[in-house]
N, CA, C and O of each residue as an XYZ file, in Angstrom:
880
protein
N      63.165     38.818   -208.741
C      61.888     38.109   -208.894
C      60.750     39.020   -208.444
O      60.255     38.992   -207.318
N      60.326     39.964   -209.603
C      59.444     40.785   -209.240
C      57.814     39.838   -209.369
O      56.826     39.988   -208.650
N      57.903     39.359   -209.944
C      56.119     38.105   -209.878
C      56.256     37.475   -208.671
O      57.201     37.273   -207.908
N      54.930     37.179   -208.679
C      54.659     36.013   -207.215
C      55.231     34.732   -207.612
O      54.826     34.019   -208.530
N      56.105     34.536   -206.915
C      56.567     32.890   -207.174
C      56.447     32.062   -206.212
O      57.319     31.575   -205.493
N      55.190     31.895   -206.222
C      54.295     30.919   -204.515
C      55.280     30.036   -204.073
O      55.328     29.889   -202.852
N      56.348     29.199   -204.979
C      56.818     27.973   -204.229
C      58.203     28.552   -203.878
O      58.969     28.144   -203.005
N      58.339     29.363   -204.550
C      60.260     29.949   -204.378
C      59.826     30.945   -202.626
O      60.457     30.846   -201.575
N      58.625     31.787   -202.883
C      58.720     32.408   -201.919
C      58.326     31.907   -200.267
O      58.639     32.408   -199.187
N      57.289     30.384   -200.703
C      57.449     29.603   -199.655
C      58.805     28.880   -198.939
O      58.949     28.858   -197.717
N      59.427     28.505   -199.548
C      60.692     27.789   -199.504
C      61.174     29.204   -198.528
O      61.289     28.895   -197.342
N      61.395     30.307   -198.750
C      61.799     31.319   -198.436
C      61.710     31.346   -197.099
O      62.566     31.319   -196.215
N      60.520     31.404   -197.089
C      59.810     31.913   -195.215
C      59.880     30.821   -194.596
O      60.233     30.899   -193.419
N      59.649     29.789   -195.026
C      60.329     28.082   -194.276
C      61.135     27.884   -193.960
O      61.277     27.047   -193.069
N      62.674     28.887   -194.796
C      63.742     28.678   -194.174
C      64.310     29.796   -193.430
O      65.420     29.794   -192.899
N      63.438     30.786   -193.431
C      63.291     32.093   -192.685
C      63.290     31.623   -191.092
O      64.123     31.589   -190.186
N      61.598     31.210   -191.294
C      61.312     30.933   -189.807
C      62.012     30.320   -189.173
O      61.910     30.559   -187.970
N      63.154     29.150   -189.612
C      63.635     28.000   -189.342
C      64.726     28.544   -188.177
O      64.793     28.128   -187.021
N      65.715     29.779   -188.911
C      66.257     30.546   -188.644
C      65.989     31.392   -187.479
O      66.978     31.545   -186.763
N      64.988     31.944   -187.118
C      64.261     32.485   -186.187
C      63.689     31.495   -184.703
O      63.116     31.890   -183.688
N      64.175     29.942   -185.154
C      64.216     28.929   -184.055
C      62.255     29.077   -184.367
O      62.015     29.759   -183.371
N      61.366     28.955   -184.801
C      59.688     29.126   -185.015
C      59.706     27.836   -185.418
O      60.722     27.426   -185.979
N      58.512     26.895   -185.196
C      58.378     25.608   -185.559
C      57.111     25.895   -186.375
O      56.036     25.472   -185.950
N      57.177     26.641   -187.607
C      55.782     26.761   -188.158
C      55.183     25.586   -188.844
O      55.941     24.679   -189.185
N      53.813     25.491   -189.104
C      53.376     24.279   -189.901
C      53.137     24.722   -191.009
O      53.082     25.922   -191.276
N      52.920     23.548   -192.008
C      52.768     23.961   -193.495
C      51.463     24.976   -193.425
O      51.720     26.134   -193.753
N      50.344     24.747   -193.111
C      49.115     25.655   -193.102
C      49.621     26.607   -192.297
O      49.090     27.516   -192.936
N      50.392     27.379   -191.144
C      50.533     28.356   -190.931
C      51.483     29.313   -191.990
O      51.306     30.524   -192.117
N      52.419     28.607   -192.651
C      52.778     29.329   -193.674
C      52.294     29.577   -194.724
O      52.488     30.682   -195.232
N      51.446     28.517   -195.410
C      50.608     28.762   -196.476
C      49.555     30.093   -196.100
O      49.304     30.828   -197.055
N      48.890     30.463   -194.688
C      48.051     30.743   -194.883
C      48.863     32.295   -194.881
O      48.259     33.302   -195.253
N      50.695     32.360   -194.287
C      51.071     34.015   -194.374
C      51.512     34.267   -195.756
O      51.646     35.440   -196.105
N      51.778     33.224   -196.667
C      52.089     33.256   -198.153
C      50.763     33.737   -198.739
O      50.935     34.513   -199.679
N      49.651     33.518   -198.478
C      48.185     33.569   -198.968
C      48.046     35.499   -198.501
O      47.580     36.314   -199.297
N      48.514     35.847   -197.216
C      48.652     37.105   -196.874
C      49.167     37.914   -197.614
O      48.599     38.903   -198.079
N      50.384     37.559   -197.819
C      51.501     38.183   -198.766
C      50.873     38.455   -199.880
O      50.772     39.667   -200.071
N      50.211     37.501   -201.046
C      50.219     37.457   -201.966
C      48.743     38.694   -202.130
O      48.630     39.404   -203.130
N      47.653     38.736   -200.852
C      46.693     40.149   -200.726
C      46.987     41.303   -200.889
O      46.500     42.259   -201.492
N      48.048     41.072   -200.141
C      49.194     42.666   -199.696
C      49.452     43.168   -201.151
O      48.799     44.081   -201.658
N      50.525     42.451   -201.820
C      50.615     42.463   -203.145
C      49.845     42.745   -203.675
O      50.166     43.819   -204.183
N      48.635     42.420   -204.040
C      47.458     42.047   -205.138
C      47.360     43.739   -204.594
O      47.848     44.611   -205.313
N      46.847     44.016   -203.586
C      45.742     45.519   -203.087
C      46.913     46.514   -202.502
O      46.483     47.504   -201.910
N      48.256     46.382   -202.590
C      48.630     47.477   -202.767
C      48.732     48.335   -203.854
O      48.603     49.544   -203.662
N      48.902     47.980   -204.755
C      49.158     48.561   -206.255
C      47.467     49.669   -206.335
O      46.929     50.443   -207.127
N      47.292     49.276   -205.419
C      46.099     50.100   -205.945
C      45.904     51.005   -204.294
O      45.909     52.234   -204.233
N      45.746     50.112   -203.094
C      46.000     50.954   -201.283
C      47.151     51.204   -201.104
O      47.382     51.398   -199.911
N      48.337     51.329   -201.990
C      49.631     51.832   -201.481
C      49.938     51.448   -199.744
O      50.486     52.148   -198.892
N      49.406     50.201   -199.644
C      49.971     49.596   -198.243
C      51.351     49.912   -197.740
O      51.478     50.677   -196.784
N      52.428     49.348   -198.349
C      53.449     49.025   -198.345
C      54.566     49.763   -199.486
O      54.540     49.297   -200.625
N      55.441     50.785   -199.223
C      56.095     50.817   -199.865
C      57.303     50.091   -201.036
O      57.838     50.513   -202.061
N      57.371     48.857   -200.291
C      57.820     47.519   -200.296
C      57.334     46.784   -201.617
O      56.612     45.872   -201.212
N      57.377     46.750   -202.778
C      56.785     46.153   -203.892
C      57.278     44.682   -204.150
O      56.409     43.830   -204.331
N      58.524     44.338   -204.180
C      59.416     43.042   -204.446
C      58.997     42.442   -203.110
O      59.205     42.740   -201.934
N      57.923     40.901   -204.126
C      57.381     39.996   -202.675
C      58.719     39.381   -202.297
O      58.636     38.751   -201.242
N      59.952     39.379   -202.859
C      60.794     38.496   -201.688
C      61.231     39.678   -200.818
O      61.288     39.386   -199.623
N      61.517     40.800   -201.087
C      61.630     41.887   -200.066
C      60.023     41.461   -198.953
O      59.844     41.057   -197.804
N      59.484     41.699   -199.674
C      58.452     41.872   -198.432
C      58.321     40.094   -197.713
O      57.368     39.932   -196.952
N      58.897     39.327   -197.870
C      58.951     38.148   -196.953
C      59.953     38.530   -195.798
O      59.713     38.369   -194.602
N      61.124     39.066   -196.334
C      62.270     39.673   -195.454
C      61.645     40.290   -194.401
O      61.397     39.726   -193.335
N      61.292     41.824   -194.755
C      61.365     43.113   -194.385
C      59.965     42.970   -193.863
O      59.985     43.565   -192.786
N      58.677     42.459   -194.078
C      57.459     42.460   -193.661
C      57.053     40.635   -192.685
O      56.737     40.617   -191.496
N      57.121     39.917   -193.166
C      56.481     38.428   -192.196
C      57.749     38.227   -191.616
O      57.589     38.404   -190.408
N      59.253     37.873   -191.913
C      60.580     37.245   -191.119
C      60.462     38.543   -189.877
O      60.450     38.234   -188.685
N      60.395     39.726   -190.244
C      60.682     40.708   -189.469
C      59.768     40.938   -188.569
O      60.165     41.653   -187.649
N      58.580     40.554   -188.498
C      57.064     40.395   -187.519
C      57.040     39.485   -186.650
O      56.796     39.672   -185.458
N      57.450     37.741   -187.503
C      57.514     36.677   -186.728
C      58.715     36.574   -185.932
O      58.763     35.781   -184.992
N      59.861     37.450   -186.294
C      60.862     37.560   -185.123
C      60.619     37.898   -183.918
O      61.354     37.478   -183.025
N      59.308     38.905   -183.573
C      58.520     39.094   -182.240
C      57.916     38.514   -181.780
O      57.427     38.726   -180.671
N      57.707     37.407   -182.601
C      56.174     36.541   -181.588
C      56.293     36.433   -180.680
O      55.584     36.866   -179.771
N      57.512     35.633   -180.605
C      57.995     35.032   -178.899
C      57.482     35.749   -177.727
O      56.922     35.472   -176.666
N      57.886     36.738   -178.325
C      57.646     38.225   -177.318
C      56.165     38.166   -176.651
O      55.999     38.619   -175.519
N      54.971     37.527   -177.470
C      54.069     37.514   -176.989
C      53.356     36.411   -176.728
O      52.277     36.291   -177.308
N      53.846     35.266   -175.710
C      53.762     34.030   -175.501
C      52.607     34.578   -174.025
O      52.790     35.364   -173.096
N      51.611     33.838   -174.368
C      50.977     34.301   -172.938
C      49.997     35.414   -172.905
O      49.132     35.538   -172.038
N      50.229     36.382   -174.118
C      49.236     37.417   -173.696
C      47.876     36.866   -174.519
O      48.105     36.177   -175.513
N      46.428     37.138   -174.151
C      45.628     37.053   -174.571
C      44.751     37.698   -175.304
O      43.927     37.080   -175.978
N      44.816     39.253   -175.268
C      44.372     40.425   -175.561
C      45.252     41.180   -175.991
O      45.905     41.729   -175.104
N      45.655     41.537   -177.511
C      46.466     42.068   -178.217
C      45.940     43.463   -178.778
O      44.781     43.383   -179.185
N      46.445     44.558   -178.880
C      45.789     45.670   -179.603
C      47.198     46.070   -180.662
O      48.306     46.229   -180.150
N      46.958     46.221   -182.384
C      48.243     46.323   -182.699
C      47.710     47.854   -183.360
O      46.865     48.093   -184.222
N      48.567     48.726   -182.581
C      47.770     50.310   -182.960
C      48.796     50.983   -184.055
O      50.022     50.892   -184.106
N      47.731     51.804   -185.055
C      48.595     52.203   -186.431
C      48.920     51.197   -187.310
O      50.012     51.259   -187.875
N      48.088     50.177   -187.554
C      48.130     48.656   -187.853
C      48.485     48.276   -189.555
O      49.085     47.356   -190.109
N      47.865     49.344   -189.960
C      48.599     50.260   -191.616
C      47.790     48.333   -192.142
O      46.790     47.757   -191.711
N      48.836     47.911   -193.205
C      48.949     46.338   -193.885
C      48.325     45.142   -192.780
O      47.706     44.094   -192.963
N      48.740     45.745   -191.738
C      48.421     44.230   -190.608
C      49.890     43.880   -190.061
O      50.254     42.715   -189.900
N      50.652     44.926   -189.807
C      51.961     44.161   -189.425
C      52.216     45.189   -188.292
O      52.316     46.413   -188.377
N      52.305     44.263   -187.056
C      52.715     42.713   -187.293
C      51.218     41.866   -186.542
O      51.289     40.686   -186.199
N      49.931     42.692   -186.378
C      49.118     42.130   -185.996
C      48.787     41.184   -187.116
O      48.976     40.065   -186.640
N      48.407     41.069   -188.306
C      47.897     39.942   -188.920
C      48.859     38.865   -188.521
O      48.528     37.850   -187.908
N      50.130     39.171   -188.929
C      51.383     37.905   -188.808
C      51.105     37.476   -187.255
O      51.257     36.304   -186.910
N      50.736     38.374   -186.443
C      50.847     37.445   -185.127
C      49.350     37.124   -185.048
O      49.077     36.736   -183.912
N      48.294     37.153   -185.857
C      47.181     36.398   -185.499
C      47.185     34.907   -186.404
O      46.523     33.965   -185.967
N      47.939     34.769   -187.636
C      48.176     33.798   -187.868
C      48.790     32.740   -187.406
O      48.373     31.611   -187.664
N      50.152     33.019   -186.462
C      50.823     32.130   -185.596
C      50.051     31.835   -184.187
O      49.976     30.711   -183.691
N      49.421     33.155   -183.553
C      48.533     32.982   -182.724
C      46.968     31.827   -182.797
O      46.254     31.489   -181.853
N      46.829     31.399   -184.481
C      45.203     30.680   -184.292
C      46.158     29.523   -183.480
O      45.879     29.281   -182.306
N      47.355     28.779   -184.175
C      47.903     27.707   -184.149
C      48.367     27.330   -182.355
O      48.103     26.465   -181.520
N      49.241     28.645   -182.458
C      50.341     28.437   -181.256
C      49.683     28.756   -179.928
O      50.051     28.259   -178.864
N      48.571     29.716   -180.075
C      48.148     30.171   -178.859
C      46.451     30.433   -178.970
O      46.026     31.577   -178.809
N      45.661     29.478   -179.211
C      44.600     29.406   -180.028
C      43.565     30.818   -179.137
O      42.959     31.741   -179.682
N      43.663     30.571   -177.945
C      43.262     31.927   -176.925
C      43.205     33.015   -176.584
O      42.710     33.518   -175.576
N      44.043     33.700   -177.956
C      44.592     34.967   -177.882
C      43.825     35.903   -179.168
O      43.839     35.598   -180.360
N      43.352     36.773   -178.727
C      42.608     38.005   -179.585
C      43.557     38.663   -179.958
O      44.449     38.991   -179.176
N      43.556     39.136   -181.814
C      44.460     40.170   -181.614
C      43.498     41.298   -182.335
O      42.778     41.078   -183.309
N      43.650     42.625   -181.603
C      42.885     43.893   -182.313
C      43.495     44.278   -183.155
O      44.626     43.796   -183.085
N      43.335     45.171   -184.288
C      44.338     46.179   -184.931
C      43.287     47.772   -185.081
O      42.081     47.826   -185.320
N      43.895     48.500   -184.931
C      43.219     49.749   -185.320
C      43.996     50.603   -185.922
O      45.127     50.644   -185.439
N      43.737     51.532   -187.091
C      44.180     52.200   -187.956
C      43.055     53.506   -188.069
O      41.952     53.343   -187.547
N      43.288     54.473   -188.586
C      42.553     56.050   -189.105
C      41.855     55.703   -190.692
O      40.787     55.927   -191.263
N      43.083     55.059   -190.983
C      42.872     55.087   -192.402
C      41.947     54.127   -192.957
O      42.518     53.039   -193.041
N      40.693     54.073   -193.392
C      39.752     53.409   -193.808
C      40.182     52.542   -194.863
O      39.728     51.398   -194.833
N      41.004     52.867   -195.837
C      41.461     51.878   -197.023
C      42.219     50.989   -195.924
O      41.795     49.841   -196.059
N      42.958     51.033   -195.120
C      44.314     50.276   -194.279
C      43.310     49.085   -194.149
O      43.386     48.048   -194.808
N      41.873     49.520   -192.729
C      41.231     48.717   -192.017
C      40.369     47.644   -193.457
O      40.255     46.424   -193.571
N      39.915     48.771   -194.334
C      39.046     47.923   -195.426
C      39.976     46.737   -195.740
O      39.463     45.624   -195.854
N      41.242     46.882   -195.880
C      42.563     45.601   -196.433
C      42.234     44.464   -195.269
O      41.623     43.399   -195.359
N      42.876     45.106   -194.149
C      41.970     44.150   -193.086
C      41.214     42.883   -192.863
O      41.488     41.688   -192.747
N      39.626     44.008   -192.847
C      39.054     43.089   -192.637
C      38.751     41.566   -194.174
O      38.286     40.434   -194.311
N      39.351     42.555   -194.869
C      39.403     41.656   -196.209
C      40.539     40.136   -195.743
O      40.265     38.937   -195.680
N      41.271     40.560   -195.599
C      42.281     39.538   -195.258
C      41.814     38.560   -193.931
O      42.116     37.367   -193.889
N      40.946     39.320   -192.736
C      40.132     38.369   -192.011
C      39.140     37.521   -192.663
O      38.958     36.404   -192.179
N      38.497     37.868   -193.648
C      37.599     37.269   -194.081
C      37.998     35.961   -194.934
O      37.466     34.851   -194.943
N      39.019     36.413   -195.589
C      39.485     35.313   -196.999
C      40.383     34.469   -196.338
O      40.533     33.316   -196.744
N      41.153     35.001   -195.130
C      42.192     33.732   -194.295
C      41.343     33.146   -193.157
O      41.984     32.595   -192.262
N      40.213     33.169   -193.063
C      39.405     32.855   -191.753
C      39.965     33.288   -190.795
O      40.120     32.409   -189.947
N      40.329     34.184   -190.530
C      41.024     34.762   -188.848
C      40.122     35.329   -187.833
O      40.005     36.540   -187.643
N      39.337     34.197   -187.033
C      38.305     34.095   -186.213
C      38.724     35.468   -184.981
O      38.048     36.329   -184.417
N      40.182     35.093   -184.968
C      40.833     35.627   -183.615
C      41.747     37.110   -184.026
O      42.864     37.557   -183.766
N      40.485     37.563   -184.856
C      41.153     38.923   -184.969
C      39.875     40.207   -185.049
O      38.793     39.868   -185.528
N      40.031     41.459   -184.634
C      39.081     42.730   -184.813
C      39.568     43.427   -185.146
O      40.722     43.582   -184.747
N      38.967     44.360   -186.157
C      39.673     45.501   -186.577
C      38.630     46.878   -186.616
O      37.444     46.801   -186.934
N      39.212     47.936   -186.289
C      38.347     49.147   -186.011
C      39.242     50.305   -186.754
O      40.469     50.279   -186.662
N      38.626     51.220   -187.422
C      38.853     52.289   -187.514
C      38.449     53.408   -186.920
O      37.296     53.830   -186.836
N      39.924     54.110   -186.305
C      38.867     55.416   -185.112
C      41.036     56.190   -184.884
O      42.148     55.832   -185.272
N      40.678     56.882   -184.372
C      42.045     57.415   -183.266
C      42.370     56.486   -182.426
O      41.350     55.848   -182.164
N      43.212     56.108   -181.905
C      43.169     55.567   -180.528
C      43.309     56.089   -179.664
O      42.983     55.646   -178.563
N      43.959     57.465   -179.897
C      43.481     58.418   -178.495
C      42.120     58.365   -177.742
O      41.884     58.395   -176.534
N      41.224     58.271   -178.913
C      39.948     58.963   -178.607
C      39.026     57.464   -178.469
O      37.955     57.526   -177.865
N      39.446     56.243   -179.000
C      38.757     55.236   -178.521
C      38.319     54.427   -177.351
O      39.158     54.459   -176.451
N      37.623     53.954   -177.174
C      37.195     53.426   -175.784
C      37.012     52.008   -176.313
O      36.095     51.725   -177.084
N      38.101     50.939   -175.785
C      37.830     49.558   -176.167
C      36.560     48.878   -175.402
O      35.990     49.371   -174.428
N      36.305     47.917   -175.897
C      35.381     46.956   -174.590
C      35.922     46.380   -173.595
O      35.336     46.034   -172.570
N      37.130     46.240   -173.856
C      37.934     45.389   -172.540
C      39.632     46.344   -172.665
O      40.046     46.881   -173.692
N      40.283     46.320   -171.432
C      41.497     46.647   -171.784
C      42.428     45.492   -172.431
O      41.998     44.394   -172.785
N      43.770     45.915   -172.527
C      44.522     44.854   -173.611
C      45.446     44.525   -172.574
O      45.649     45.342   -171.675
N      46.105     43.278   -172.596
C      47.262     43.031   -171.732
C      48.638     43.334   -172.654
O      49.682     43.694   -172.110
N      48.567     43.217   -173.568
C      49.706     43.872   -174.566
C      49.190     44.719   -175.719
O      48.225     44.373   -176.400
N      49.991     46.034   -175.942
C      49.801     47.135   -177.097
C      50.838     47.185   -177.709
O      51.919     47.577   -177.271
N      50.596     46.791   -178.782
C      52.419     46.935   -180.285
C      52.188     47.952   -180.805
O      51.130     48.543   -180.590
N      53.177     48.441   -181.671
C      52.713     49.013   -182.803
C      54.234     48.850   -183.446
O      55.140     48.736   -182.620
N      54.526     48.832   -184.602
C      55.255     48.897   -185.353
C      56.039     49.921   -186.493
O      55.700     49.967   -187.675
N      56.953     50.585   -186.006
C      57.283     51.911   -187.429
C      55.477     52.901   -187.318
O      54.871     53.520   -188.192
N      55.146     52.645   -185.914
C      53.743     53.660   -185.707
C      54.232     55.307   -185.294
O      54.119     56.239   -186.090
N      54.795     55.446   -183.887
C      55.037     57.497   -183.484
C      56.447     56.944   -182.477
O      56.915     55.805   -182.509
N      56.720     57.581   -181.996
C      57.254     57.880   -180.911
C      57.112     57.063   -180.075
O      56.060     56.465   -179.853
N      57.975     56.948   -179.593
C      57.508     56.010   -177.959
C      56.532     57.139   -176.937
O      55.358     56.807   -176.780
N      56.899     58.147   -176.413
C      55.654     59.518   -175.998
C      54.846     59.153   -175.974
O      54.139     58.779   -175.039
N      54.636     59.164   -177.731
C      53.313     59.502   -178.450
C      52.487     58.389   -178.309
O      51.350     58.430   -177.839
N      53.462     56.697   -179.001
C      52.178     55.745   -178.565
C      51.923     55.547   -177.191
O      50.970     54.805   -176.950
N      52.526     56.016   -176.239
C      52.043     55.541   -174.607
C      51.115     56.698   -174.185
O      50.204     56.436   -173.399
N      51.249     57.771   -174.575
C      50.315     58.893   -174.020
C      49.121     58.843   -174.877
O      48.083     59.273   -174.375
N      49.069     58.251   -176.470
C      47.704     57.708   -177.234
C      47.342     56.386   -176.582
O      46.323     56.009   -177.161
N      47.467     56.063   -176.245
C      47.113     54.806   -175.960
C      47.074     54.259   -174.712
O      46.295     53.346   -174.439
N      47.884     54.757   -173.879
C      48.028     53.831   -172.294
C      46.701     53.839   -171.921
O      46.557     53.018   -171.015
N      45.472     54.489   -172.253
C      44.001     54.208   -171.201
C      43.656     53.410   -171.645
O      42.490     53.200   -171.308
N      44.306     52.210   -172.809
C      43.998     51.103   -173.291
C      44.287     49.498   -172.896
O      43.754     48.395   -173.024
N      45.627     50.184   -172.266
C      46.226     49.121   -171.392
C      45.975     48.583   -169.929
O      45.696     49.444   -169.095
N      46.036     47.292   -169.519
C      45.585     46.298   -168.356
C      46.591     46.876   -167.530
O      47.748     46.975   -167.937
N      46.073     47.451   -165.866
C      46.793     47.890   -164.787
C      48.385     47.111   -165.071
O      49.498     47.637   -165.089
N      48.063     45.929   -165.239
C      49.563     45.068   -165.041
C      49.927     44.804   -166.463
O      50.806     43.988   -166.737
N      49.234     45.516   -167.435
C      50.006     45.277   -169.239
C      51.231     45.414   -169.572
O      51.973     45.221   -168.608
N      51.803     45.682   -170.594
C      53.129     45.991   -171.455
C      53.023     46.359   -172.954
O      52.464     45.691   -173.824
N      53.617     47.459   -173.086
C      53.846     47.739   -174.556
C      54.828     46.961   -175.358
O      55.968     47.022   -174.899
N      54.724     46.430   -176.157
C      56.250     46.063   -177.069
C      55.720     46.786   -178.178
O      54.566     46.871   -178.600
N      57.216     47.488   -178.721
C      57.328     48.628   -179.280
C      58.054     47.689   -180.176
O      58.899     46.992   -179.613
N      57.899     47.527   -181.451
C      58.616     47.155   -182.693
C      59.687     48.100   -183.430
O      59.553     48.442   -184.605
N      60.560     48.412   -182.770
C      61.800     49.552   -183.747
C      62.954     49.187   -184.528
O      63.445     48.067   -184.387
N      63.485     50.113   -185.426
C      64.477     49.737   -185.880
C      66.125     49.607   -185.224
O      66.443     48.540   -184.698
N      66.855     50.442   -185.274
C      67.753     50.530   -184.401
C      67.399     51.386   -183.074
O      66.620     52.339   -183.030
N      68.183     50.809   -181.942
C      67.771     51.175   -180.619
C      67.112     52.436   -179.932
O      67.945     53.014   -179.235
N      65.957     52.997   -179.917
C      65.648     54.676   -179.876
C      66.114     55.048   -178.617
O      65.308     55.097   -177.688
N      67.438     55.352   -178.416
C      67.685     55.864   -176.378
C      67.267     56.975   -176.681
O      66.776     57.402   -175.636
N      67.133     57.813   -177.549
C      66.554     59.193   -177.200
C      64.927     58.985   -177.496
O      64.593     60.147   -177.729
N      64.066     58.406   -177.585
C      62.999     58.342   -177.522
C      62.710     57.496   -175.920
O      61.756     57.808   -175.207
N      63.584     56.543   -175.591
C      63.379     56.471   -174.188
C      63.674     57.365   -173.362
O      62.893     57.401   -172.410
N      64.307     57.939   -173.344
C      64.946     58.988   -172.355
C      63.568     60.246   -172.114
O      63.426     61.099   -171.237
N      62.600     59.843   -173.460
C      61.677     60.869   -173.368
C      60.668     60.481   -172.920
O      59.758     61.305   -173.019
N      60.341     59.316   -172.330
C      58.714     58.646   -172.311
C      58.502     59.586   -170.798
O      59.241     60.052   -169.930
N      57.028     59.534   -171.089
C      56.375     60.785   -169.971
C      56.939     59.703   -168.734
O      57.445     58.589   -168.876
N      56.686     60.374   -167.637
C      56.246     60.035   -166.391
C      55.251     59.005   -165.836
O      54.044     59.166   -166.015
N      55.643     58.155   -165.295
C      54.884     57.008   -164.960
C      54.880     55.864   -165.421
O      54.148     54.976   -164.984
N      56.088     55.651   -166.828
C      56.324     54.691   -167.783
C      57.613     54.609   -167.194
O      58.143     55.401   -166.414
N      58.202     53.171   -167.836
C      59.386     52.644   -167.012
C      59.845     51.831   -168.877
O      59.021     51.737   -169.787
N      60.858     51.516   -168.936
C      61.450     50.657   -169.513
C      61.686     49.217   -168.916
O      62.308     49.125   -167.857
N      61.228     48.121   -169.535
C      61.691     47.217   -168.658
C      62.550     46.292   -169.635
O      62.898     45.194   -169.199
N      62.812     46.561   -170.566
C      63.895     45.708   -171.428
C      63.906     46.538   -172.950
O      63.038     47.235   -173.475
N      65.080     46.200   -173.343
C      65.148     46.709   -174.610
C      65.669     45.448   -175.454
O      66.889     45.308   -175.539
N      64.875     44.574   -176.046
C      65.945     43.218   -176.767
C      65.815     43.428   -178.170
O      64.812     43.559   -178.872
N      67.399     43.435   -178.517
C      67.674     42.984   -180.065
C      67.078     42.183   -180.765
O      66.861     41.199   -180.058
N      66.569     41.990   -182.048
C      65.973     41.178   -182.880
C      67.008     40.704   -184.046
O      67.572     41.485   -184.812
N      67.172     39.158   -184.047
C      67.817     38.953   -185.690
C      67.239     38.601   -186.397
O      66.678     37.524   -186.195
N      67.042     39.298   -187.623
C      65.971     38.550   -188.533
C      66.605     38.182   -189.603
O      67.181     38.983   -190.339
N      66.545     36.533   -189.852
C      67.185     36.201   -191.141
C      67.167     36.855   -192.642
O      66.105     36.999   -193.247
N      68.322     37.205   -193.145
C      68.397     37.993   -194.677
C      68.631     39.566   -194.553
O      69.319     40.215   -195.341
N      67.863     40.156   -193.295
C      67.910     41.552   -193.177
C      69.118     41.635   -192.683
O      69.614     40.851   -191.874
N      69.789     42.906   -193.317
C      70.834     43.375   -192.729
C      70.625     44.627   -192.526
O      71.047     45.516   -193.266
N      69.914     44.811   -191.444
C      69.138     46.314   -190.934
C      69.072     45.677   -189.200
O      68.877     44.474   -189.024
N      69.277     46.728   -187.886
C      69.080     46.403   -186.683
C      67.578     46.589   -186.347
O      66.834     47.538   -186.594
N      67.386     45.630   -185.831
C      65.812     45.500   -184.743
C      65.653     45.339   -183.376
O      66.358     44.687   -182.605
N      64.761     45.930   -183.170
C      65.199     45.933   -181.247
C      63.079     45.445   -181.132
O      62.067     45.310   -181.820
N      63.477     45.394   -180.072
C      61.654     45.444   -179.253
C      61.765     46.344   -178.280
O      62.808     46.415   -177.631
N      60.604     47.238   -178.014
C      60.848     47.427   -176.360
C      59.629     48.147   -175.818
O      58.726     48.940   -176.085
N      60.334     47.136   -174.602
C      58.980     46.930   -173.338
C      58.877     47.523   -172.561
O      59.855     47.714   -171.838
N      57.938     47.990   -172.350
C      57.393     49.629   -171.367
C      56.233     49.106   -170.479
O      55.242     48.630   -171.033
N      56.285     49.151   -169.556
C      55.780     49.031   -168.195
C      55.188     50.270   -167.465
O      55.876     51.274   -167.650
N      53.928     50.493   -166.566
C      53.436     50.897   -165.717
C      54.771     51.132   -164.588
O      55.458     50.159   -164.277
N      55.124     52.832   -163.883
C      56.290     52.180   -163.336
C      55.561     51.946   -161.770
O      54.405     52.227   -161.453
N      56.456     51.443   -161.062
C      55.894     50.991   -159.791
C      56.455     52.031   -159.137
O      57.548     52.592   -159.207
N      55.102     52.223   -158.233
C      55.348     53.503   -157.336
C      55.690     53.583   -155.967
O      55.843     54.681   -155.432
């Protein structure tokens, strides 16, 4: 099913999320089906997503995003760095208007077509509770620090904590979105970073491994 098939691919992510234990509402899914169907529309032309087949990309892009939310129950200040499509910051600002109405999520990207998709998709889904910037994040200076920094299929574990940690709240956390488990990318994080969990992800339909992992300030 290479066309958009709005009701087959809803049914999809309804019984996705279901799977994932998520109590979504009809308007929170309508409004990531309404996402999907942007992604689609403006990649063919922003090469967002390598990912062309929208039931692949319900799998492999929203089941595989909203499998993390949990992860971020509580934080208020989100930065999702290398943010490319919006994943998994758009997907978690959509569950976030509903579930956690209090919570900002940033995204920042280099790439000007990425952020232009963006803010397009803020605008047409009303996503009050989202910012998006284009810059480095090495080299950026936020207005506030973040209590959580994601990034997803973004660098290295190194790389995003040494780009990014002057971004993070004294007492923050990274969750790192990966595929199968990186011990040799932990084994490498600079000095002063700690691991504080590494948890498996199941995401319904994928048969590919997912992990999260959470990096901490270490205590001295």
């Amino acid at each position: 099913m290479k066309s958009f098939d709005r009701a087959a691919l809803t049914a999809m992510l309804a019984d996705g999320a279901k799977g994932l234990s998520l109590n979504l509402s009809e308007a929170q899914i309508a409004r990531l089906i309404d996402y999907l169907a942007l992604m689609s529309k403006w990649n063919s032309v922003y090469n967002l997503t390598a990912v062309r087949d929208p039931v692949q990309m319900v799998t492999q892009h929203l089941l595989d995003s909203l499998a993390a939310v949990s992860a971020f129950e509580g934080a208020k200040n989100v930065l999702d760095v290398g943010a490319g499509g919006g994943l998994p910051g758009i997907v978690l600002a959509i569950w976030a208007a509903e579930a956690q109405p209090e919570m900002r999520v940033s995204m920042i990207d280099t790439v000007h077509k990425k952020t232009a998709f963006l803010t397009q998709v803020k605008a047409e889904l009303g996503l009050s509770n989202v910012n998006v910037y284009t810059a480095r994040v090495e080299q950026w200076q936020a207005p506030q620090k973040f209590d959580v920094i994601t990034s997803r299929a973004f660098a290295e574990l190194s790389d995003f904590v040494n780009w990014s940690g002057h971004l993070l709240a004294d007492d923050g956390e990274f969750i790192a979105l990966k595929g199968v488990s990186p011990d040799a990318e932990v084994a490498h994080l600079p000095t002063g970073w700690t691991v504080r969990e590494v948890r498996a992800l199941q995401v319904p339909t994928l048969q590919a491994e997912r992990h999260l992992i959470f990096i901490a300030r270490a205590v001295s």
